[in-house]
N, C-alpha and C positions, 0 to 999 in steps of 0.2 A: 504494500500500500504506500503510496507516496503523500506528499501533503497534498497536491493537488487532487487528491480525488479522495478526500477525508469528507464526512458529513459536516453539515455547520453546524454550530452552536445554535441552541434554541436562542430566538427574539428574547428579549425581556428589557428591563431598562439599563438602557448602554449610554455609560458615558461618555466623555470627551475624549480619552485614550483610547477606551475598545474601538468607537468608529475609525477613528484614527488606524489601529491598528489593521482593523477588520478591512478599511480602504486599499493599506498599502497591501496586505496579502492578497486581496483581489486583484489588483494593479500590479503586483511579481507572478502571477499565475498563469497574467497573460501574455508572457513576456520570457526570454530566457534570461531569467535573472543570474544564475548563479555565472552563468558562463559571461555574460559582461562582466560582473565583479569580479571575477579571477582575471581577464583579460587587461581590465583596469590593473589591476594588482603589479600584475605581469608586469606591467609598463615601466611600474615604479624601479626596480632595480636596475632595471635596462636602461632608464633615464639617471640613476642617482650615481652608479660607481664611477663611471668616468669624468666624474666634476665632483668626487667625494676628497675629501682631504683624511684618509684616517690614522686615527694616534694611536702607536703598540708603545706602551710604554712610553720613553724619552720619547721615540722615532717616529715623525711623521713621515706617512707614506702616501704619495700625490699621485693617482690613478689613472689622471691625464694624457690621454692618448691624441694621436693625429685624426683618431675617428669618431671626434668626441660630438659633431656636428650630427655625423650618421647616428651613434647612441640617440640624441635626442631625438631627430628625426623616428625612429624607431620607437623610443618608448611613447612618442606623444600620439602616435597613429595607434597603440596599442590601444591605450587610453581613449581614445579616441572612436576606435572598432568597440567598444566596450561600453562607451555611451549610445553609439547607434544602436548596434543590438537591443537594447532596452528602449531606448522612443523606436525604431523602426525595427518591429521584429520582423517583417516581412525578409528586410537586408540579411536575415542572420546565417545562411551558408555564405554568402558574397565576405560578411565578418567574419565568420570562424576558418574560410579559408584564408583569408586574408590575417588573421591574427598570428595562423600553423605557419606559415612562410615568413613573416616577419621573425616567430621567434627561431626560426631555423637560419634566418638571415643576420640573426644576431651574436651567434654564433662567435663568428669571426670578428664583427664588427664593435662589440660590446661585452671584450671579457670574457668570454665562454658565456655569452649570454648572462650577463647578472652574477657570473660565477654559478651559472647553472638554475639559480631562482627563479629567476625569468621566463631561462628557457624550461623548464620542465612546468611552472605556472604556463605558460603562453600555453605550450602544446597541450594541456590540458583543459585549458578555456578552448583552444579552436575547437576539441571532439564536442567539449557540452554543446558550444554554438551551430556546429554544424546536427547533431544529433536532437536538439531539441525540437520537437512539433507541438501545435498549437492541440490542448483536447479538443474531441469532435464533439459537435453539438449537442446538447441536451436529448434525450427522446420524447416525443410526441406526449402531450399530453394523454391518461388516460382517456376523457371520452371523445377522440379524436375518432373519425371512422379510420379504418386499417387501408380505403383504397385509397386516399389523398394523398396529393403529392410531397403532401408535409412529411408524414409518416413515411413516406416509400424511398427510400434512398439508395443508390448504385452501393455497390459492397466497395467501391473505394471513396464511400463518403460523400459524393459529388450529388448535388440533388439531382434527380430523374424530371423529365418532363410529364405530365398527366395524362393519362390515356381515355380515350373518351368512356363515357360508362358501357357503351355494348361493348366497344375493343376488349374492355379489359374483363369484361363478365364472358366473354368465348374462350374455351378451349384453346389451346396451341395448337395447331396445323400441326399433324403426321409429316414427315417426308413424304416427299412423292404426291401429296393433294393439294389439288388448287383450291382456293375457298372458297366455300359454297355462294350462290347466288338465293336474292329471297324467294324464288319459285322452286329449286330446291329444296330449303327448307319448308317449306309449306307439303313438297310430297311425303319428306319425311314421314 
């Protein structure tokens, strides 16, 4: 069972936190949240080491490379792929591919990637983004009739067109029969 598809809370009086709360869970549900927040995440070390100044002891050590341009260029699209994903989920394989090759591109460019934070963050935000789908739609209310188009949907989710009520109250055609005309049906 995942959160998304957990029963709600019974109504009752909600205050200013719960809706609150209750808003934003609605609002990450519909969205691949987790995978832009890892990709945001991502960004950050791929953006911080190479303008990092760190102290071992006495010793400062300055991380400052010639590809310190590219680092940032890299962490800020990371960031960047990780806000779209969340306002436009629609984007989010065009994001998660885009996030996988950045941190494979950072590689080289940014330190082993972050010292590796990065990159092993990044690759693991592009699978969420590229793997997440949106849930399919609610089912039909109970007293819907079973033949509307509402209720009837193709097995890959897609709505079906309506078929007119004789259409869809005949039989399927046999192989091999043409279909009947009404002065046959009448000899019947």
């Amino acid at each position: 069972m995942s959160s998304a598809t957990v029963e709600a809370w019974p109504e009752g009086q909600v205050g200013f936190a719960s809706r609150v709360r209750r808003g934003f869970r609605n609002w990450r549900r519909t969205r691949p949240f987790w995978g832009g927040l890892i990709a945001m995440i991502a960004g950050v070390p791929i953006l911080y080491f190479p303008y990092a100044h760190l102290s071992l002891g006495g010793l400062t050590v300055a991380m400052a490379t010639t590809a310190g341009a590219g680092s940032m260029i890299i962490g800020l699209l990371m960031i960047s792929l990780g806000l779209t994903a969340w306002f436009q989920p629609m984007v989010r394989i065009f994001c998660g591919v885009a996030t996988t090759i950045l941190a494979l591109i950072s590689i080289p460019v940014s330190n082993l990637g972050g010292f590796g934070m990065g990159l092993v963050t990044g690759l693991v935000a592009g699978g969420l983004l590229v793997s997440w789908a949106p849930l399919p739609p609610k089912p039909a209310a109970e007293g819907a009739d079973p033949g509307t188009a509402e209720s009837v949907a193709a097995p890959d989710g897609a709505p079906t067109a309506q078929l007119p009520a004789q259409a869809a109250a005949e039989p399927p055609l046999e192989h091999g029969t043409a279909p009947h005309t009404p002065a046959e049906e009448e000899q019947r």
